[in-house]
C-alpha positions, 0 to 999 in steps of 0.5 A, spaced: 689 743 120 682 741 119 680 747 113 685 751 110 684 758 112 680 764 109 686 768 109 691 763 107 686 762 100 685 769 099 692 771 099 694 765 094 688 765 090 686 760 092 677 757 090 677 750 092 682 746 096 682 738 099 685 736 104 690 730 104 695 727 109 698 733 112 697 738 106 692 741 101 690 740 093 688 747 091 685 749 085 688 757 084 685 763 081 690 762 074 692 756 071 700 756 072 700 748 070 701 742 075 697 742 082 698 747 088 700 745 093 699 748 100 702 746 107 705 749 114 713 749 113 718 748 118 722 753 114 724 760 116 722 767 112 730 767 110 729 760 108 723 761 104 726 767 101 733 763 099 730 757 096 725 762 092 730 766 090 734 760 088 728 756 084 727 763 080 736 764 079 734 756 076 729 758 071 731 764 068 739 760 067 735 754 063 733 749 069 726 750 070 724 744 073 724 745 080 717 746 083 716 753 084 713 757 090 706 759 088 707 768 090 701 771 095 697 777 092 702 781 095 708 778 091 711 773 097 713 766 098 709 765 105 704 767 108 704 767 116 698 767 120 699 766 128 705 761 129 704 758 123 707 759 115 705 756 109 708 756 102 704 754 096 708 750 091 706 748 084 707 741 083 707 737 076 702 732 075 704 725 076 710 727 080 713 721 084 720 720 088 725 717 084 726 710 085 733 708 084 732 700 081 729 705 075 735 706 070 733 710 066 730 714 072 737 713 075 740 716 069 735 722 068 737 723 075 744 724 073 743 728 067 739 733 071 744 734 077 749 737 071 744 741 069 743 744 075 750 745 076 750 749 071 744 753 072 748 755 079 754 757 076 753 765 078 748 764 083 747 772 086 744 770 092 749 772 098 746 769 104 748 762 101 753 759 106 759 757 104 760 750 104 767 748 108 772 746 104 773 737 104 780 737 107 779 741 113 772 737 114 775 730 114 781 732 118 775 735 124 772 728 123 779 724 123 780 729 130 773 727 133 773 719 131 780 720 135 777 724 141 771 719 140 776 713 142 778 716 148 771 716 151 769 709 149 775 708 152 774 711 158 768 708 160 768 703 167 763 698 162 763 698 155 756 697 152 755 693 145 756 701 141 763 701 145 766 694 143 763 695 136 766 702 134 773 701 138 773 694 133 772 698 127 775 705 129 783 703 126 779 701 119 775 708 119 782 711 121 785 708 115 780 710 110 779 717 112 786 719 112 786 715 105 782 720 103 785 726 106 791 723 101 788 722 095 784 730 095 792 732 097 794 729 090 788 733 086 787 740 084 781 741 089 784 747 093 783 750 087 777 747 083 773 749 090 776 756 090 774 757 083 767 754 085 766 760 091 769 765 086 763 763 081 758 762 087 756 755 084 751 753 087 751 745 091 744 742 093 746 738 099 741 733 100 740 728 094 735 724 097 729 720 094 724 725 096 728 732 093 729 728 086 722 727 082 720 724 076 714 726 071 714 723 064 720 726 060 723 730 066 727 730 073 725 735 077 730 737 083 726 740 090 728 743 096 733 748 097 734 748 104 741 746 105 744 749 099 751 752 099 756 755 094 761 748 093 764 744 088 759 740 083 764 734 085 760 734 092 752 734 090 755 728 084 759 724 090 752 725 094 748 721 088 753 715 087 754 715 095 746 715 094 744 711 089 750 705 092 747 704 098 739 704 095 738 701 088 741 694 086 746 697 083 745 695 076 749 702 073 757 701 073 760 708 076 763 709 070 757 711 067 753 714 071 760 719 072 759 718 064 752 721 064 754 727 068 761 728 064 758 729 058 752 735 059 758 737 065 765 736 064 768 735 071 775 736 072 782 732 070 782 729 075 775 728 078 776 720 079 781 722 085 776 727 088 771 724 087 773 717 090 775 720 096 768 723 098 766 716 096 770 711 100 769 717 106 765 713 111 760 718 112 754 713 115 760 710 120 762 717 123 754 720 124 752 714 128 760 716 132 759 723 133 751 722 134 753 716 140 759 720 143 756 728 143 756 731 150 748 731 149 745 724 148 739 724 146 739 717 143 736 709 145 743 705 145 739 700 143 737 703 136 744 706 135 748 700 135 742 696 131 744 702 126 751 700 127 750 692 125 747 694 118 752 700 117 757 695 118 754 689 114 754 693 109 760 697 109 764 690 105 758 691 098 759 698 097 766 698 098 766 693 094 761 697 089 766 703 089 772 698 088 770 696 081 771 703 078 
């Protein structure tokens, strides 16, 4: 990716572009505030479409800051030449991840999901998948962590994963049918369908690099694993998020006090939300990673993974339990 193509520049507009580590810098024919950014995507052509049509639905609702597509002269959100496809998005200037030993960056970030949430409440687009509802998927992960024993078990020479995870297995055990208690108890059932029936739109991936920060706003990016879910899924994700990468200054209490006062949650969103928070979701990846019928992995590596999971299972249970 040496030069931008003459095709690609002519279909954004675009009169100048600098080339930067894996992107380019554009100057356009029109000046829609921040930088244009153009590079090649990995996404599909529906995908591309959703995630326009989702930064669009979020704009109209109150929520502009996402950092939305760039459309070529024909009216599209892409443009593909040859094997490759390229979007252009507008970007802010000064944008930059969002750091989670930053508290008052911590605190805008909880602020911006609620009103992203409410923003997606009614989302039109009927290609959004509909996430599976949480019981059904703790019990499928309760039924491969037993089948996963099996397998460990079966082995004529256990490797240090295999002793590791049939050591922890009972705990994980626990902790997920825990889980499964707790939703039981709850008015999910009918808050998810609520959410389906209201097509409520949930990110999926609340990552550092897909939650960015300017001077005086918080800006959620990448649509790409977006579904029609509960809010209580997307606030889970950010707590789970926050406690596994910041110092862990911000007690949940109020950073579900944060969110609660732009977003009320439900009644009884505690044990929603502690059930989803308390579900060993970094332990049962690195399960089903190790034990899937195509191992496509380095031994070594897993079970290093599979040292600081554990390692770190005994701060952020402790974190979770002072709530």
């Amino acid at each position: 990716m040496e030069k931008l193509s003459p095709v690609v520049r002519e279909a954004f507009g675009i009169r100048s572009a600098r080339r930067e580590k894996g992107y380019y810098l554009c100057n356009a024919d029109y000046d829609e505030g921040g930088i244009i950014k153009v590079h090649i995507t990995t996404d599909t052509a529906e995908s591309i479409r959703l995630q326009h049509s989702v930064k669009e639905h979020l704009a109209i609702k109150g929520f502009p800051h996402t950092n939305r597509y760039k459309l070529t002269k024909t009216g599209q959100p892409f443009i593909t030449i040859g094997r490759e496809t390229y979007v252009a998005v507008i970007q802010p200037q000064g944008q930059h991840e969002l750091d989670f030993d930053n508290d008052n960056a911590v605190l805008m970030a909880f602020e911006a999901l609620a009103r992203f949430h409410i923003a997606g409440i009614n989302m039109p687009q009927k290609n959004i998948s509909v996430a599976i509802p949480l019981p059904e998927v703790y019990a499928r992960q309760l039924g491969e962590l037993a089948q996963a024993g099996k397998q460990a078990r079966r082995v004529s020479r256990m490797s240090d994963f295999d002793v590791a995870f049939i050591k922890h297995s009972p705990h994980t055990t626990k902790t997920i049918q825990h889980a499964i208690d707790l939703l039981e108890k709850t008015s999910y059932s009918s808050l998810f369908s609520q959410a389906v029936a209201q097509t409520t739109l949930c990110h999926n991936v609340l990552k550092e690099e897909n939650i960015q920060t300017t001077t005086g706003a918080t800006y959620i990016n990448n649509f790409a694993q977006s579904s029609i879910d509960h809010q209580a899924t997307d606030l889970a994700a950010l707590i789970r998020r926050y406690a596994q990468r910041s110092s862990r200054n911000i007690p949940i209490n109020r950073l579900v006090a944060t969110y609660d006062n732009i977003y009320p949650l439900p009644a009884d969103a505690v044990d929603i939300l502690r059930a989803q928070l308390i579900f060993p979701w970094s332990f049962m990846k690195l399960v089903n990673q190790y034990y899937s019928k195509k191992r496509n992995w380095a031994p070594n590596g897993l079970h290093n993974r599979m040292d600081t999971i554990l390692s770190e299972r005994e701060s952020y249970e402790n974190y979770i339990e002072k709530w």
